[in-house]
Predicted model as a PDB file, atoms N, CA, C, CB and O in Angstrom, pLDDT in the B-factor column:
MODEL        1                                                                  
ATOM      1  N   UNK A   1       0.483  -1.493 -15.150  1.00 68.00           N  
ATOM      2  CA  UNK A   1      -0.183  -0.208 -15.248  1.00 68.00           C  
ATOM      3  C   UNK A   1      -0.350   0.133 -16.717  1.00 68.00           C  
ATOM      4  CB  UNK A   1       0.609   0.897 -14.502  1.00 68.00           C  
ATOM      5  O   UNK A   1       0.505   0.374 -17.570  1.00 68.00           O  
ATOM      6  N   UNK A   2      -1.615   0.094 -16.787  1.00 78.00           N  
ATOM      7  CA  UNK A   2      -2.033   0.756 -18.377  1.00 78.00           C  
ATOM      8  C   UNK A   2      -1.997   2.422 -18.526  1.00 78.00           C  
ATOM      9  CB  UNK A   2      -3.777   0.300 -18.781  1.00 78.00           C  
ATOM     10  O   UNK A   2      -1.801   3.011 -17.463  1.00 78.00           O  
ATOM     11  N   UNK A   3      -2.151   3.200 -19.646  1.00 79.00           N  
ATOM     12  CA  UNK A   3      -2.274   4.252 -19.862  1.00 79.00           C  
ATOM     13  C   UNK A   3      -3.417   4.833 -19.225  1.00 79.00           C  
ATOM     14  CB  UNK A   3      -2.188   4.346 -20.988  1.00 79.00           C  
ATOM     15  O   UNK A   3      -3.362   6.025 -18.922  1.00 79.00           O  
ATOM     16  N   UNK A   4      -4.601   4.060 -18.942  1.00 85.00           N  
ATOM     17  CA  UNK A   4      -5.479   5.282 -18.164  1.00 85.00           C  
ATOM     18  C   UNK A   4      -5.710   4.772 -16.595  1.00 85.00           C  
ATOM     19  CB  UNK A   4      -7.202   5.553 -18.996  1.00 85.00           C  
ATOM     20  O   UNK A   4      -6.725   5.055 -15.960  1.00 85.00           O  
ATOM     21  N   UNK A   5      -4.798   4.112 -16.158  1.00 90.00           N  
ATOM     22  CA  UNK A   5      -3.994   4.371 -14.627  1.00 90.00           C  
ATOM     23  C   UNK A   5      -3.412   4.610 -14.202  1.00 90.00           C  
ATOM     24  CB  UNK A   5      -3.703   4.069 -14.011  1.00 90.00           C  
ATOM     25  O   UNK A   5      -2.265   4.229 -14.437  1.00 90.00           O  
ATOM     26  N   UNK A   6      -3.716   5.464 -13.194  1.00 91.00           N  
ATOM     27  CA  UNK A   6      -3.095   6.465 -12.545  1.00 91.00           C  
ATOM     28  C   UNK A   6      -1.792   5.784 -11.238  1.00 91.00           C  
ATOM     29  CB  UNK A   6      -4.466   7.383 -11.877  1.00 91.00           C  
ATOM     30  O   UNK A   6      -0.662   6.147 -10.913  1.00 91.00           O  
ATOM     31  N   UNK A   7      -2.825   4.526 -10.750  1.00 92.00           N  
ATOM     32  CA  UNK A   7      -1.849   3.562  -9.902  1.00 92.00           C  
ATOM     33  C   UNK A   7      -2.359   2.380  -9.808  1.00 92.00           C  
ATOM     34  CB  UNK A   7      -1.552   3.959  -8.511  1.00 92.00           C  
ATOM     35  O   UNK A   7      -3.556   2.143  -9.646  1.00 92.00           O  
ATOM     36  N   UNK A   8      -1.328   1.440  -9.923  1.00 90.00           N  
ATOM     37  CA  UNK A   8      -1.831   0.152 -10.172  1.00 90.00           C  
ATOM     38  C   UNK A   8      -0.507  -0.933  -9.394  1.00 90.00           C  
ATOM     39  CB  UNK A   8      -2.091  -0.027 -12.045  1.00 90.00           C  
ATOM     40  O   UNK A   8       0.638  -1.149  -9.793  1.00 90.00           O  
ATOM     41  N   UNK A   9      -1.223  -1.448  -8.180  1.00 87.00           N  
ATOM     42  CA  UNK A   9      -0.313  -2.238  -7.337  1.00 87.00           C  
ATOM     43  C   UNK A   9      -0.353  -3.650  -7.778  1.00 87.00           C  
ATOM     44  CB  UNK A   9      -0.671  -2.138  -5.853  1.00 87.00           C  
ATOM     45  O   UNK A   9       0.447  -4.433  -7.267  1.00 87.00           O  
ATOM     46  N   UNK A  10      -1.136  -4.036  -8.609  1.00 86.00           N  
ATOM     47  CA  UNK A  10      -1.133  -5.457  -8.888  1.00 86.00           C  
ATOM     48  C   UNK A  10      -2.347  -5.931  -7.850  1.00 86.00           C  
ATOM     49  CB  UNK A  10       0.461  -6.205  -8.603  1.00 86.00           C  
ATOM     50  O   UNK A  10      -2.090  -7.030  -7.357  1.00 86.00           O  
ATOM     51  N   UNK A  11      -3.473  -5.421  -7.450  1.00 84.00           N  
ATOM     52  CA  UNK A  11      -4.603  -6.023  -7.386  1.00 84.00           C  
ATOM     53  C   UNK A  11      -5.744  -5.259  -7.387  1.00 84.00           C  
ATOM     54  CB  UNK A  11      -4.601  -6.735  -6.444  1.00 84.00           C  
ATOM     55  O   UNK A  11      -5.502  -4.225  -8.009  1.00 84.00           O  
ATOM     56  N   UNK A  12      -6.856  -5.281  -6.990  1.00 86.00           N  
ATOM     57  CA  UNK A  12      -8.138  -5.018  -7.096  1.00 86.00           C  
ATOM     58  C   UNK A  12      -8.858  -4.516  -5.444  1.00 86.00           C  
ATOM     59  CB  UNK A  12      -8.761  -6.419  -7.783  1.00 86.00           C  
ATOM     60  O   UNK A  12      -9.996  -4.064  -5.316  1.00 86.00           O  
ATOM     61  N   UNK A  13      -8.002  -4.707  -4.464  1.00 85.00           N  
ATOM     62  CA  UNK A  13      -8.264  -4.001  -3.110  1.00 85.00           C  
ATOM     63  C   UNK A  13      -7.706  -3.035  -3.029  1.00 85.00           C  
ATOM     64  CB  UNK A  13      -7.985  -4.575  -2.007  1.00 85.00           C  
ATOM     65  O   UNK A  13      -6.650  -2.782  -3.610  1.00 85.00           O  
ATOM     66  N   UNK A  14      -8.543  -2.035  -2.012  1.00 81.00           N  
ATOM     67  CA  UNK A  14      -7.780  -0.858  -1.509  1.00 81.00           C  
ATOM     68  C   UNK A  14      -7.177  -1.336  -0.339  1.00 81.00           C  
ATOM     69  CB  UNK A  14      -8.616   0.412  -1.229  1.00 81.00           C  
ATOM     70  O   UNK A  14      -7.611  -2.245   0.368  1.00 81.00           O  
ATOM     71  N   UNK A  15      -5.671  -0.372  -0.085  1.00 74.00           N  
ATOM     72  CA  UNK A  15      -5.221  -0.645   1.055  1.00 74.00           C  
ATOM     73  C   UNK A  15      -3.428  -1.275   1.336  1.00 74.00           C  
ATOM     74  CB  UNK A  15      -6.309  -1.576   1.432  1.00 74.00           C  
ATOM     75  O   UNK A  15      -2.871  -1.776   2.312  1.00 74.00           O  
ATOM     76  N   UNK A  16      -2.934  -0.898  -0.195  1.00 83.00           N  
ATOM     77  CA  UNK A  16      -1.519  -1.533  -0.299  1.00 83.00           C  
ATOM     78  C   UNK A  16      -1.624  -0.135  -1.462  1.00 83.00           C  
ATOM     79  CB  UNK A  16      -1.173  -3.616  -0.842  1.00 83.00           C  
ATOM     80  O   UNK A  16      -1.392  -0.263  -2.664  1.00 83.00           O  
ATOM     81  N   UNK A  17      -1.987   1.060  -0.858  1.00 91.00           N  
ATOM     82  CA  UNK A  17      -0.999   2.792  -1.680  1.00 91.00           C  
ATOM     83  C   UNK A  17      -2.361   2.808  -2.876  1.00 91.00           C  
ATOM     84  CB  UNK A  17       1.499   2.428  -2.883  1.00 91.00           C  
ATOM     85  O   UNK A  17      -3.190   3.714  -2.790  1.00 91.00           O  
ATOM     86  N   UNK A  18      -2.473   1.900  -3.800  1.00 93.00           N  
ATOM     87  CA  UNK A  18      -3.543   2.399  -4.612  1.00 93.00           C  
ATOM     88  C   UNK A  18      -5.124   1.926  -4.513  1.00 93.00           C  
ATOM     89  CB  UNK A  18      -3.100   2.127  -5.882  1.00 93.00           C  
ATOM     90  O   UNK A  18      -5.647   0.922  -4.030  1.00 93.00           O  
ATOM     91  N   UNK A  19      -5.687   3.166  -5.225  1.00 93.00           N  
ATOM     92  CA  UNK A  19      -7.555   2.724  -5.040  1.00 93.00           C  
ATOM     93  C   UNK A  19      -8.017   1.741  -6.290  1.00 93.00           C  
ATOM     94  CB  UNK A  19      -8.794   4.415  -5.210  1.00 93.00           C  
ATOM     95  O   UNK A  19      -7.944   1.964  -7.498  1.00 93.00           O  
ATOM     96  N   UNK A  20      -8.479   0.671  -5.644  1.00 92.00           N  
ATOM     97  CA  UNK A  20      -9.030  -0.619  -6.182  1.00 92.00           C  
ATOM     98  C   UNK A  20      -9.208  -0.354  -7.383  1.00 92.00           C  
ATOM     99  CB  UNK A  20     -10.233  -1.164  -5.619  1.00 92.00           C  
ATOM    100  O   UNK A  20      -8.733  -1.205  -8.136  1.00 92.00           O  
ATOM    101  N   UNK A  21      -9.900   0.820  -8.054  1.00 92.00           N  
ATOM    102  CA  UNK A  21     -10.031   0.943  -9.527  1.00 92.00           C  
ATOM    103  C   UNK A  21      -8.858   1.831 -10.368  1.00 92.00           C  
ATOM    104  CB  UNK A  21     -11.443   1.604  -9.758  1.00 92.00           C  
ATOM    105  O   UNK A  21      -9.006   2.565 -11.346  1.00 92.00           O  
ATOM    106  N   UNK A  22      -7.525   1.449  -9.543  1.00 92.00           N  
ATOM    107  CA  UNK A  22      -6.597   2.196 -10.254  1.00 92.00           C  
ATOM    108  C   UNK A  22      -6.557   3.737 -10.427  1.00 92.00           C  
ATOM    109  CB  UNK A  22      -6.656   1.710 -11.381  1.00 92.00           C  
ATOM    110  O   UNK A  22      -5.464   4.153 -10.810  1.00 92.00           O  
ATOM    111  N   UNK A  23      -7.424   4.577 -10.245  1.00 93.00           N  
ATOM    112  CA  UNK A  23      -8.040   5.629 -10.399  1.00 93.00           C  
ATOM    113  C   UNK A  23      -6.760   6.935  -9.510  1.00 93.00           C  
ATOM    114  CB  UNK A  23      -9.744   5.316  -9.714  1.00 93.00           C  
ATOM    115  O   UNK A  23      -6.761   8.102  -9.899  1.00 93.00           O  
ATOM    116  N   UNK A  24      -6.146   6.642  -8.777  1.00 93.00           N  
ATOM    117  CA  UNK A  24      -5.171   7.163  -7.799  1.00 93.00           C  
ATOM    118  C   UNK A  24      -4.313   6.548  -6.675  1.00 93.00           C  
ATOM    119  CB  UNK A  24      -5.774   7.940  -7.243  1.00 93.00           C  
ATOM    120  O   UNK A  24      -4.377   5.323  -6.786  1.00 93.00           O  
ATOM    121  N   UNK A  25      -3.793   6.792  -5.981  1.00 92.00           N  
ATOM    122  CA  UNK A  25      -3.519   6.957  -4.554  1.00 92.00           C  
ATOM    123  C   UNK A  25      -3.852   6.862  -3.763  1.00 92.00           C  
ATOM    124  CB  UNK A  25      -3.337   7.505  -4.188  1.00 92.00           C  
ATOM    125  O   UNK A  25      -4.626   7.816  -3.680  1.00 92.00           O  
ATOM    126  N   UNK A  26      -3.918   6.158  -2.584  1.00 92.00           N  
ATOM    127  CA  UNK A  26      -4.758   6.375  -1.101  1.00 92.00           C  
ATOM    128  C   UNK A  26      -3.632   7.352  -0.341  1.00 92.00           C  
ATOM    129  CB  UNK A  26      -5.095   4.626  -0.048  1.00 92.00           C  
ATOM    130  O   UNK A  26      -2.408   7.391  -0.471  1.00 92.00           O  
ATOM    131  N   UNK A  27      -4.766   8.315   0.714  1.00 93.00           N  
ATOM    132  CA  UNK A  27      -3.899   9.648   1.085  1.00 93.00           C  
ATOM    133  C   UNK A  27      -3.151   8.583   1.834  1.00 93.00           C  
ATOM    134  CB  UNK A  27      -4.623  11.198   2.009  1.00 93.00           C  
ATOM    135  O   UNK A  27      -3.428   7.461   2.259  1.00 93.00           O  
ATOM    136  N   UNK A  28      -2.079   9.380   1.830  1.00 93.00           N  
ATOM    137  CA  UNK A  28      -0.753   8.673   3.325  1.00 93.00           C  
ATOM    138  C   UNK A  28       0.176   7.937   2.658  1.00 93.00           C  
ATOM    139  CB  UNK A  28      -1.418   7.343   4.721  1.00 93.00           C  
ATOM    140  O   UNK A  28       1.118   7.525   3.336  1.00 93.00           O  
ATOM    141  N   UNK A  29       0.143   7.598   1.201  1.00 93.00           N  
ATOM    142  CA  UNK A  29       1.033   6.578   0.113  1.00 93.00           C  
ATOM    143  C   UNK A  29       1.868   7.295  -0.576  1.00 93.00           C  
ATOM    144  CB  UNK A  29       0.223   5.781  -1.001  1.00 93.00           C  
ATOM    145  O   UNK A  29       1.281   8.303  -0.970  1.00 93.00           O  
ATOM    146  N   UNK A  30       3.010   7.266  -0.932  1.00 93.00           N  
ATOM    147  CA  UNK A  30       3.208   7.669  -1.924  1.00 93.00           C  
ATOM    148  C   UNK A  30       4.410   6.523  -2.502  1.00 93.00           C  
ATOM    149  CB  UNK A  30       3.468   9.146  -1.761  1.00 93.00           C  
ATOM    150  O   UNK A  30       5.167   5.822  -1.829  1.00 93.00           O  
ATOM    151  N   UNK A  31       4.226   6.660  -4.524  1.00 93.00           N  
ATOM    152  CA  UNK A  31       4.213   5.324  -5.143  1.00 93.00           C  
ATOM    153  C   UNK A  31       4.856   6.165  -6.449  1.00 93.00           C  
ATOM    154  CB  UNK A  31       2.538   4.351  -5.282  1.00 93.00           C  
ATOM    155  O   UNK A  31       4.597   7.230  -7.011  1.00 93.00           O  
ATOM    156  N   UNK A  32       5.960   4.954  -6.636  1.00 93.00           N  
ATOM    157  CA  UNK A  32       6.544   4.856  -8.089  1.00 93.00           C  
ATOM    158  C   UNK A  32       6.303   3.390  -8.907  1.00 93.00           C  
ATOM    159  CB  UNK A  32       8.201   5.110  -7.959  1.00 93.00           C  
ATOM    160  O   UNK A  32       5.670   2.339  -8.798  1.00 93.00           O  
ATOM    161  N   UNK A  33       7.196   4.030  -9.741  1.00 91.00           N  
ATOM    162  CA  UNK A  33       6.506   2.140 -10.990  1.00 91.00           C  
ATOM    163  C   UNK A  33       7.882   1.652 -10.694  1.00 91.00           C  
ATOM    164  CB  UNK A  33       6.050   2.212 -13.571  1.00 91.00           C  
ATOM    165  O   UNK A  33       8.859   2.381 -10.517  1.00 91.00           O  
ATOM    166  N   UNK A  34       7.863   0.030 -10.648  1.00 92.00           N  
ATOM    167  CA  UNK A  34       8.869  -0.797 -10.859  1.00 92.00           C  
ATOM    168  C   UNK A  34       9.420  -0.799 -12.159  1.00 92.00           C  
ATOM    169  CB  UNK A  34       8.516  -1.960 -10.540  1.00 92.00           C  
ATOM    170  O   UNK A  34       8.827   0.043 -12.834  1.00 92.00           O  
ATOM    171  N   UNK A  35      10.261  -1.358 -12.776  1.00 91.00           N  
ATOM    172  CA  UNK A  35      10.411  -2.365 -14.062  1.00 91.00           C  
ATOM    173  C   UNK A  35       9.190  -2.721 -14.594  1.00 91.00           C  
ATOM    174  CB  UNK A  35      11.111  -3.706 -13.757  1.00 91.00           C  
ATOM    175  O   UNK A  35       8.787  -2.478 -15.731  1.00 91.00           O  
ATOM    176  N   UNK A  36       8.650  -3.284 -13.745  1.00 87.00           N  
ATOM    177  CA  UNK A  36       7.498  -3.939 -15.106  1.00 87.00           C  
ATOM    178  C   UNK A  36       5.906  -3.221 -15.041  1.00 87.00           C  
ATOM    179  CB  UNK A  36       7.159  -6.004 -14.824  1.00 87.00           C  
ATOM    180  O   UNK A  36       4.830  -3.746 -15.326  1.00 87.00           O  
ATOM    181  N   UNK A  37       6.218  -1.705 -14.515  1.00 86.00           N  
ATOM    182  CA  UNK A  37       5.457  -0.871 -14.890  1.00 86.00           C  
ATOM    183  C   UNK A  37       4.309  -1.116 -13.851  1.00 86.00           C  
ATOM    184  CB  UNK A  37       5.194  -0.976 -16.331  1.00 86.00           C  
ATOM    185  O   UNK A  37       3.128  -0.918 -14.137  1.00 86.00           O  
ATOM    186  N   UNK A  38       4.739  -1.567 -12.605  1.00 90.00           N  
ATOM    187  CA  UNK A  38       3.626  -1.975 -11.353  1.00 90.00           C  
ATOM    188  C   UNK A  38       3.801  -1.096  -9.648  1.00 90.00           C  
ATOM    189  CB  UNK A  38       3.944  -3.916 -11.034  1.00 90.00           C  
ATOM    190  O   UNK A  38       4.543  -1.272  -8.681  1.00 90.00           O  
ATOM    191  N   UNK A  39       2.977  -0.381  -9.888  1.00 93.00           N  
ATOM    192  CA  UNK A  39       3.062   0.398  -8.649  1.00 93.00           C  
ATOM    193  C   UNK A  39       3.550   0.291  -7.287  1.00 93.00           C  
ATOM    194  CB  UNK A  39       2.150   0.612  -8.454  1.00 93.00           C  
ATOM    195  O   UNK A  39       2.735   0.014  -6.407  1.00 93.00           O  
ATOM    196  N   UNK A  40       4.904   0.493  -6.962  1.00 93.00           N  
ATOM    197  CA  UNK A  40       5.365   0.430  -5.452  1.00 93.00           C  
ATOM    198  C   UNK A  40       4.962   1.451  -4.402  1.00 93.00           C  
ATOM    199  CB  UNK A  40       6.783   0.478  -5.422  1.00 93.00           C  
ATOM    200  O   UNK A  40       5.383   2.606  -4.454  1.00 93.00           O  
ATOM    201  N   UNK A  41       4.248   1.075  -3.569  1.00 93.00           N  
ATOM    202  CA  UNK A  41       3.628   2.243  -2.693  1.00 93.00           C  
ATOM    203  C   UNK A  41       4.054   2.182  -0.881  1.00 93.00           C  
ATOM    204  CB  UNK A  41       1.782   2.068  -2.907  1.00 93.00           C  
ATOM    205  O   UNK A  41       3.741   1.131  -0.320  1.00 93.00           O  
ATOM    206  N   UNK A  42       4.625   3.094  -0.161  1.00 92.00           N  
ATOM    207  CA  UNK A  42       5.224   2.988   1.265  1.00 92.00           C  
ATOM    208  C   UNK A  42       4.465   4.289   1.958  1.00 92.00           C  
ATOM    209  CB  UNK A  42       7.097   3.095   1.293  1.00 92.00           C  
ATOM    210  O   UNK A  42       4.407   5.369   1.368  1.00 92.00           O  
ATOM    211  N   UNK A  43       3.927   4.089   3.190  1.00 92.00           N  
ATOM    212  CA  UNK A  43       3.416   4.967   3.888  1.00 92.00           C  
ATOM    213  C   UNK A  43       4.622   6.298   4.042  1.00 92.00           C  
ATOM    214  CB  UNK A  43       2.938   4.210   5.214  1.00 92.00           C  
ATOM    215  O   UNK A  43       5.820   6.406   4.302  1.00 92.00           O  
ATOM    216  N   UNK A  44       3.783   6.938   3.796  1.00 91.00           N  
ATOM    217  CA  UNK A  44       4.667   8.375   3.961  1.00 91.00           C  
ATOM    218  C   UNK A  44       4.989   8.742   5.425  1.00 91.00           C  
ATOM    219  CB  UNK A  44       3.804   9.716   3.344  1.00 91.00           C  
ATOM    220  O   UNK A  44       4.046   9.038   6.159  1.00 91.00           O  
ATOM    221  N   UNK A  45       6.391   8.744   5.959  1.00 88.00           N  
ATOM    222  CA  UNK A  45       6.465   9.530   6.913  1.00 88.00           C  
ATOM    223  C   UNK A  45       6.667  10.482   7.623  1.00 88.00           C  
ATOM    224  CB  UNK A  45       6.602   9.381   7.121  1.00 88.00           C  
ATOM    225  O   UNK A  45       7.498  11.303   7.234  1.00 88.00           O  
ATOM    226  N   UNK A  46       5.908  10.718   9.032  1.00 88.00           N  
ATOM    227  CA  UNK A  46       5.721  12.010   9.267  1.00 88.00           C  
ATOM    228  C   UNK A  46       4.925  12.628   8.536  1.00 88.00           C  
ATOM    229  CB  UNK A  46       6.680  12.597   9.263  1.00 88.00           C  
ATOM    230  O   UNK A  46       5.379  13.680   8.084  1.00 88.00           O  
ATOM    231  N   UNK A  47       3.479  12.258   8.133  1.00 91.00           N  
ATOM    232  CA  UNK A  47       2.544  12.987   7.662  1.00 91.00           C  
ATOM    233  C   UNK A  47       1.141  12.672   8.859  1.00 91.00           C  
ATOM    234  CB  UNK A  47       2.350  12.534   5.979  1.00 91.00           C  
ATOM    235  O   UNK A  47       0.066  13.172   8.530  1.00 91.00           O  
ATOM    236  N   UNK A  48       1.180  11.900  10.139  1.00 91.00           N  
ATOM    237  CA  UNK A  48       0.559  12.022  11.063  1.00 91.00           C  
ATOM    238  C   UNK A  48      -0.268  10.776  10.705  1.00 91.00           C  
ATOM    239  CB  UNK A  48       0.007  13.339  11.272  1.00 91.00           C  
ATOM    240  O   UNK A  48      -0.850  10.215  11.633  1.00 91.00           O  
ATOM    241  N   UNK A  49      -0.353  10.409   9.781  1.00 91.00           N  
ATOM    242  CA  UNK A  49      -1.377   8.949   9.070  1.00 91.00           C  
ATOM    243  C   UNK A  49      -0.554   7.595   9.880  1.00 91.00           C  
ATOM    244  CB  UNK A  49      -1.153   8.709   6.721  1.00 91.00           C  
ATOM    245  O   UNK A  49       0.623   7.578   9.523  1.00 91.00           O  
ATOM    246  N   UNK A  50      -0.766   6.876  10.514  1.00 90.00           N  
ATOM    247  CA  UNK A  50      -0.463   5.720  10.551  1.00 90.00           C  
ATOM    248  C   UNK A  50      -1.145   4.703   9.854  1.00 90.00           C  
ATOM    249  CB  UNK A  50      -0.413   5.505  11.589  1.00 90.00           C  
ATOM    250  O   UNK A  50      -2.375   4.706   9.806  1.00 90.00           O  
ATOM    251  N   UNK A  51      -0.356   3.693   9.223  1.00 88.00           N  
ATOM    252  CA  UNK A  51      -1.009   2.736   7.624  1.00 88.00           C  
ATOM    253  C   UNK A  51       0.071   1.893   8.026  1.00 88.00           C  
ATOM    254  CB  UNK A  51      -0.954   3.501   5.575  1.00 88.00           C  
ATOM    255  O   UNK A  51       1.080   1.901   8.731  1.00 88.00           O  
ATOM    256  N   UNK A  52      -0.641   1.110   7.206  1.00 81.00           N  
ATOM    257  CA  UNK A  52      -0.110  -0.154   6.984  1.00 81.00           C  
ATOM    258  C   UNK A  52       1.550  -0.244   7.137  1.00 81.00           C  
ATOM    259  CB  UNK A  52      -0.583  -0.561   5.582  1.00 81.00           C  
ATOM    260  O   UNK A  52       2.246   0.238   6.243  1.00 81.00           O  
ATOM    261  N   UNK A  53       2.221  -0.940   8.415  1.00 80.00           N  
ATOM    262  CA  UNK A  53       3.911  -0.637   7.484  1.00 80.00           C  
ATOM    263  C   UNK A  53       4.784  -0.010   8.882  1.00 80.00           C  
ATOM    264  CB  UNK A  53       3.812   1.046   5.736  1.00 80.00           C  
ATOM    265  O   UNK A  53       5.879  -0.276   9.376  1.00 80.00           O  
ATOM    266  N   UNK A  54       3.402   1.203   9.306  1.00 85.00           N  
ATOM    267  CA  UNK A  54       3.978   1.974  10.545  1.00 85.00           C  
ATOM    268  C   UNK A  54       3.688   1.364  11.574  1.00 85.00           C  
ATOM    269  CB  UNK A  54       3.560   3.296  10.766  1.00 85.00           C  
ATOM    270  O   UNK A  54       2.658   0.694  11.649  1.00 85.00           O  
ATOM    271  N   UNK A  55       4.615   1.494  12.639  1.00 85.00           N  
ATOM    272  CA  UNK A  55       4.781   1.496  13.757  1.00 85.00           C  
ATOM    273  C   UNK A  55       3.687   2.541  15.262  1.00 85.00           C  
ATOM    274  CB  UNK A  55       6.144   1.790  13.477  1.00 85.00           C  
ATOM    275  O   UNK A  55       3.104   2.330  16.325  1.00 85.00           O  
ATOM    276  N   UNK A  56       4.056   3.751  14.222  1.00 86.00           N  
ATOM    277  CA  UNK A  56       3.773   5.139  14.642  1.00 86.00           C  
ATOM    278  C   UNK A  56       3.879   6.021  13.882  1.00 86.00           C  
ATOM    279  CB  UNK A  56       4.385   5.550  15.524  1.00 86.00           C  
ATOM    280  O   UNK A  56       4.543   5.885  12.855  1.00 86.00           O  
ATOM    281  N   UNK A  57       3.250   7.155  14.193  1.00 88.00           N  
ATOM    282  CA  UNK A  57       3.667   8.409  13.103  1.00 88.00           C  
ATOM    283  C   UNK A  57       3.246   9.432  13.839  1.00 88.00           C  
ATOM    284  CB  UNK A  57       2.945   8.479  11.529  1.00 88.00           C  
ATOM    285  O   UNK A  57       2.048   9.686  13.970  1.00 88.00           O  
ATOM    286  N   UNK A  58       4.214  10.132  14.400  1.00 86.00           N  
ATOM    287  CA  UNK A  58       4.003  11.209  15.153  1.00 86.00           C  
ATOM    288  C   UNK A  58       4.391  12.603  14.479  1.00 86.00           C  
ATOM    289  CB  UNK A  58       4.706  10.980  16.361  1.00 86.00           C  
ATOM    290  O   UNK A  58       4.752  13.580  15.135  1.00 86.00           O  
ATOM    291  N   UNK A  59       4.269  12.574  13.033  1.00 86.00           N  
ATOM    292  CA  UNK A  59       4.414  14.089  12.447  1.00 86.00           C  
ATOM    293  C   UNK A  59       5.623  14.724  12.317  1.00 86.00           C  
ATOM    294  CB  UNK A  59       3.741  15.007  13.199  1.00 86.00           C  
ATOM    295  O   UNK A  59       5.834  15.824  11.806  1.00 86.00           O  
ATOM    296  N   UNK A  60       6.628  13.737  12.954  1.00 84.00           N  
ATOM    297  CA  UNK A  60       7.904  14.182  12.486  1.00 84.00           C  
ATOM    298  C   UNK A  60       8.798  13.506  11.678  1.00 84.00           C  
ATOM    299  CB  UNK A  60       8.539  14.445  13.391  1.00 84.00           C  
ATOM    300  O   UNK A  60       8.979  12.310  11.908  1.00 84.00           O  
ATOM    301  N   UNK A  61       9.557  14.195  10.524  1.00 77.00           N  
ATOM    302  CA  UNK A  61      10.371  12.665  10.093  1.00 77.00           C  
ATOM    303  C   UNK A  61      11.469  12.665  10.742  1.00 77.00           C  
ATOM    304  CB  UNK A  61      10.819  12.380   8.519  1.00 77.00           C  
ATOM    305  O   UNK A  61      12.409  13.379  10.396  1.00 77.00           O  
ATOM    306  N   UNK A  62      11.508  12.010  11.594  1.00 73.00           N  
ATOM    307  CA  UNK A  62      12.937  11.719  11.994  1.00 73.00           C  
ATOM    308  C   UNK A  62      13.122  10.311  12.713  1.00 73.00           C  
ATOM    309  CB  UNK A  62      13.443  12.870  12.973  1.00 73.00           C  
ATOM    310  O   UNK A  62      12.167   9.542  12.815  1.00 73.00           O  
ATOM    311  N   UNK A  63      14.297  10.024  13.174  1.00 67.00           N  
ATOM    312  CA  UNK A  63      14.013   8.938  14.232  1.00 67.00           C  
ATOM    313  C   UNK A  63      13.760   8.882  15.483  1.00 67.00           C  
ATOM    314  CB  UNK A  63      14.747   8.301  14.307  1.00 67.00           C  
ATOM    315  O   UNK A  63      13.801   7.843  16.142  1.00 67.00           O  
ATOM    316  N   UNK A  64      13.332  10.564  16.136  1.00 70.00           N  
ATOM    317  CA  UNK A  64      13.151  10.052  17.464  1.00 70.00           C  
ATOM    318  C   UNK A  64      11.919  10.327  17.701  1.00 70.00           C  
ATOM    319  CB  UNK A  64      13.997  10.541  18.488  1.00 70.00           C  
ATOM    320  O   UNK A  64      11.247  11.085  17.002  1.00 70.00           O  
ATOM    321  N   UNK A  65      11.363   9.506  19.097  1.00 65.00           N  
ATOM    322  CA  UNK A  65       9.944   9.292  19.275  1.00 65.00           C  
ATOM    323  C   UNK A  65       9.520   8.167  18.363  1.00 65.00           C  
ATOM    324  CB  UNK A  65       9.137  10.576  18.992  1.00 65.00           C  
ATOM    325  O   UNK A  65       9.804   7.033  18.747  1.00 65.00           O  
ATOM    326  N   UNK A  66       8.861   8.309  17.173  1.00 67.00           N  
ATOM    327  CA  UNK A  66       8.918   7.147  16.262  1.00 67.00           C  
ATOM    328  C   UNK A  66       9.551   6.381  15.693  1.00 67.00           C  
ATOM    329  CB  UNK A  66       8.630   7.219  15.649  1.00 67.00           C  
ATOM    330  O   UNK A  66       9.007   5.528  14.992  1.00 67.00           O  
TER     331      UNK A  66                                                      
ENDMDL                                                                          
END                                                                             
């Protein structure tokens, strides 16, 4: 991740937390930097989005139901 990105997963597709041109976030992600300054991104749960990762997401965080 350079200074004028915002998120940067280590490639050029959308669809693993950041947008292809580094530019942000895809909704339903949320992402910190590793060590070597490269975006880790995990579907948020309990925000009703099912992505990549989930099972289900029924709007609650907890463990039951999902």
């Amino acid at each position: 991740k350079n200074s004028s990105e915002v998120c940067d997963d280590g490639n050029t597709n959308d669809g693993k937390g950041c947008l292809s041109d580094c530019s942000g976030m895809i909704t339903g992600y949320e992402c910190s930097l590793n060590s070597n300054r490269r975006s880790i991104c995990t579907p948020i749960c309990g925000d009703t989005l099912r992505l990549a990762g989930e099972a289900c997401d029924d709007g609650v965080k907890d463990d039951i139901g999902c």
